[in-house]
C-alpha positions as CSV (number, residue, x, y, z in Angstrom):
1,X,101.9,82.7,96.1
2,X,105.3,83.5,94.9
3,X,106.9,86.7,95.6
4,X,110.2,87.7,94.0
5,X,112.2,90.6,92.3
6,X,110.4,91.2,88.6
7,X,111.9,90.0,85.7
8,X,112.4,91.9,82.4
9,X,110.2,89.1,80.3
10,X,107.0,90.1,82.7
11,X,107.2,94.0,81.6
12,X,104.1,93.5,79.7
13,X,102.4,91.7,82.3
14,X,102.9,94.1,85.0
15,X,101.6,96.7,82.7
16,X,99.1,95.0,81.8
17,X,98.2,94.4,85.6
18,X,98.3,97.9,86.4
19,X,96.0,99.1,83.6
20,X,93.3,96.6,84.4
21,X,93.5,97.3,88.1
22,X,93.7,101.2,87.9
23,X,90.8,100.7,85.3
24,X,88.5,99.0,87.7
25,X,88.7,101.1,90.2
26,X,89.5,104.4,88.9
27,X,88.4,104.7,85.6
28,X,89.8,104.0,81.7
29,X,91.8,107.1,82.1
30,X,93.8,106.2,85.5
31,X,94.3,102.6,84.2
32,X,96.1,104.3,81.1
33,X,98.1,107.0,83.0
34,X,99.7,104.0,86.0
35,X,99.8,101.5,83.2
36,X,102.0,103.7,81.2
37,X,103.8,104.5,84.4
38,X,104.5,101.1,85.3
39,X,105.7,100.4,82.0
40,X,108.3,103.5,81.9
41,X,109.3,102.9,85.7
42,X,110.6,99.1,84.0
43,X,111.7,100.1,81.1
44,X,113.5,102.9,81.4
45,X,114.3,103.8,85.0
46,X,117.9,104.4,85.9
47,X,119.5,100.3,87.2
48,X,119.4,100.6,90.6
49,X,117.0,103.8,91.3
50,X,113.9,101.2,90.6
51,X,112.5,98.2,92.0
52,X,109.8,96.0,91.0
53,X,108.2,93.4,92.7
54,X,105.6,90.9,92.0
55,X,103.2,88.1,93.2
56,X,103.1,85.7,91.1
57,X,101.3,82.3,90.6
58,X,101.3,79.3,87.9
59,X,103.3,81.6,85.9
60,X,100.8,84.4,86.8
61,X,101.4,87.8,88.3
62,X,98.5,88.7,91.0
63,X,100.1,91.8,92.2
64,X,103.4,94.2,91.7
65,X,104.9,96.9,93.4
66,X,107.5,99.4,93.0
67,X,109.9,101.6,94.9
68,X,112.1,104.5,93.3
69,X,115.1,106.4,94.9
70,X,113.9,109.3,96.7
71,X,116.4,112.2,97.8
72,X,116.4,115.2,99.9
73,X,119.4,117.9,99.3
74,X,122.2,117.5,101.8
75,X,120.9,114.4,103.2
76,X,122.9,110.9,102.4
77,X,120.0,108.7,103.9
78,X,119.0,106.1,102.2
79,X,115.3,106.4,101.0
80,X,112.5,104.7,98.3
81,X,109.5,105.9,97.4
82,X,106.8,103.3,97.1
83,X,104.2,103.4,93.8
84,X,102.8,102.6,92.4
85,X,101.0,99.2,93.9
86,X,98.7,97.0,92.3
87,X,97.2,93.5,93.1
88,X,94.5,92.0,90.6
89,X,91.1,93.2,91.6
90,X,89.7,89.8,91.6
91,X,92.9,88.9,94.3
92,X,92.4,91.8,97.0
93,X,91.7,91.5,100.4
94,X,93.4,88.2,100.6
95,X,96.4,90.0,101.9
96,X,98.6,89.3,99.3
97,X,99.5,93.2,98.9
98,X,100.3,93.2,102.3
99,X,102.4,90.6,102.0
100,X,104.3,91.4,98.9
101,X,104.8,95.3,100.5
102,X,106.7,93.4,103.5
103,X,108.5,91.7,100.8
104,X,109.9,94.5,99.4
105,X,110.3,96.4,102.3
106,X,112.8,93.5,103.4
107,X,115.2,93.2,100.4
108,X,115.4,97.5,100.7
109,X,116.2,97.2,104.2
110,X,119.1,93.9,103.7
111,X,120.1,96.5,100.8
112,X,120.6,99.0,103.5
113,X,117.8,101.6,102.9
114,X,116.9,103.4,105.9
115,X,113.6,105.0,105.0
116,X,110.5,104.1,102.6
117,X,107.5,106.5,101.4
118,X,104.3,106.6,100.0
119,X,101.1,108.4,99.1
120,X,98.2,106.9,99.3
121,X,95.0,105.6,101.5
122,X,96.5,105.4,105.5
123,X,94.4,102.3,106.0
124,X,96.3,100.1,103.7
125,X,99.6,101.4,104.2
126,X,99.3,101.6,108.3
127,X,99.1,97.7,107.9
128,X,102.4,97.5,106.6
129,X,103.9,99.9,109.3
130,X,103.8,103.0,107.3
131,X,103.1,106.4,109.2
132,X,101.7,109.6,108.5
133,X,104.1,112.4,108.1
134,X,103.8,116.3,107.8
135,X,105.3,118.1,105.0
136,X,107.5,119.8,107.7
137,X,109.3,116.5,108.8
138,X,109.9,115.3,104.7
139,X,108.9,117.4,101.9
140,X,106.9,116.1,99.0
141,X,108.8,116.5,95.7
142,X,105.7,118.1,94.0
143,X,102.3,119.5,95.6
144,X,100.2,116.9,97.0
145,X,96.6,117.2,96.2
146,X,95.8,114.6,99.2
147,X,98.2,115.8,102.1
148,X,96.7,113.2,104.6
149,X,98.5,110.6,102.6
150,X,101.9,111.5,102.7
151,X,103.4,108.2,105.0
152,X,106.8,107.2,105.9
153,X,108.3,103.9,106.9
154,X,111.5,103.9,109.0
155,X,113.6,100.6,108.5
156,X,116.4,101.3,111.1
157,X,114.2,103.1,114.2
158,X,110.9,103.4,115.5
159,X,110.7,107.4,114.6
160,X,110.9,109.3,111.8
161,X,113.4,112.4,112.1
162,X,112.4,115.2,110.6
163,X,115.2,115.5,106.9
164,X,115.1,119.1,105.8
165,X,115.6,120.3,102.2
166,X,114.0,119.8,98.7
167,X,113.1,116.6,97.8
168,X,113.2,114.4,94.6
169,X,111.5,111.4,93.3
170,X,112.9,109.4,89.6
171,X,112.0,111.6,86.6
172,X,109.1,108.9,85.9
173,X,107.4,110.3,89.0
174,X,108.2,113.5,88.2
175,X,104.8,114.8,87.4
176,X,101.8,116.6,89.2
177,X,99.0,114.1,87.3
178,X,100.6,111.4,90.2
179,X,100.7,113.9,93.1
């Protein structure tokens, strides 16, 4: 398995990936919503503020994941926001997420990022080093509907200091039907 930054030629195979994925597990209308959302978040999101990664093989992508700038008012540390995440139903549990997750997690951290996020299940991420957090050490941006999985990932220190203020995520996030 290959794992590198995505490339603008595999737009419609990662969204492609994401439908089919979110479809399987979650239903026709999930695999619409993140496939459109993985389409916007590599189409349009601001150069820099998104990052797309992908597992790739024989040409084929397996699995993709993205991270987004995420800011909290009057702090200058360097954070992402991982999601959404996606490896091909018929690929999981081979590790391969896990893998490209790490992957990811080191190009941020040689780009000098100092802090990853996430919402979602606590067993996968907690593989990958990812901790839960209460709202009172980092705010969400918008109300989340599963509080247990709001997780943070320091990548300069074992803790995670608590940053007060409001939050932000990329415009592409910004909306409760992904909270």
């Amino acid at each position: 398995m290959k794992y590198s930054r995505c490339h603008q030629e595999q737009v419609e195979a990662v969204t492609r990936l994401f439908t089919r994925v979110f479809t399987d597990s979650e239903g026709a209308a999930e695999g619409k919503l993140i496939g459109r959302l993985a389409h916007t978040l590599r189409t349009t999101g601001e150069r820099g503020s998104v990052l797309c990664f992908t597992a790739e093989e024989d040409a084929a992508i397996f699995g993709a994941v993205f991270f987004s700038r995420f800011t909290v008012t009057g702090n200058q540390a360097r954070a992402y926001l991982l999601s959404p995440m996606a490896v091909d139903t018929a690929y999981q549990g081979r590790g391969i997420g896990q893998q490209l997750i790490g992957f990811g997690l080191d190009a941020l951290k040689e780009a000098g990022t100092e802090l990853v996020l996430t919402y979602g299940d606590i067993r996968f991420y907690s593989k990958v080093g990812f901790r839960k957090i209460p709202e009172e050490v980092i705010r969400a941006p918008l109300p989340l509907s599963y509080p247990e999985g709001w997780l943070a990932q320091s990548l300069v220190s074992d803790r995670i200091d608590p940053i007060p203020g409001e939050s932000a995520c990329v415009k592409e996030l910004n909306d409760p039907a992904y909270w």
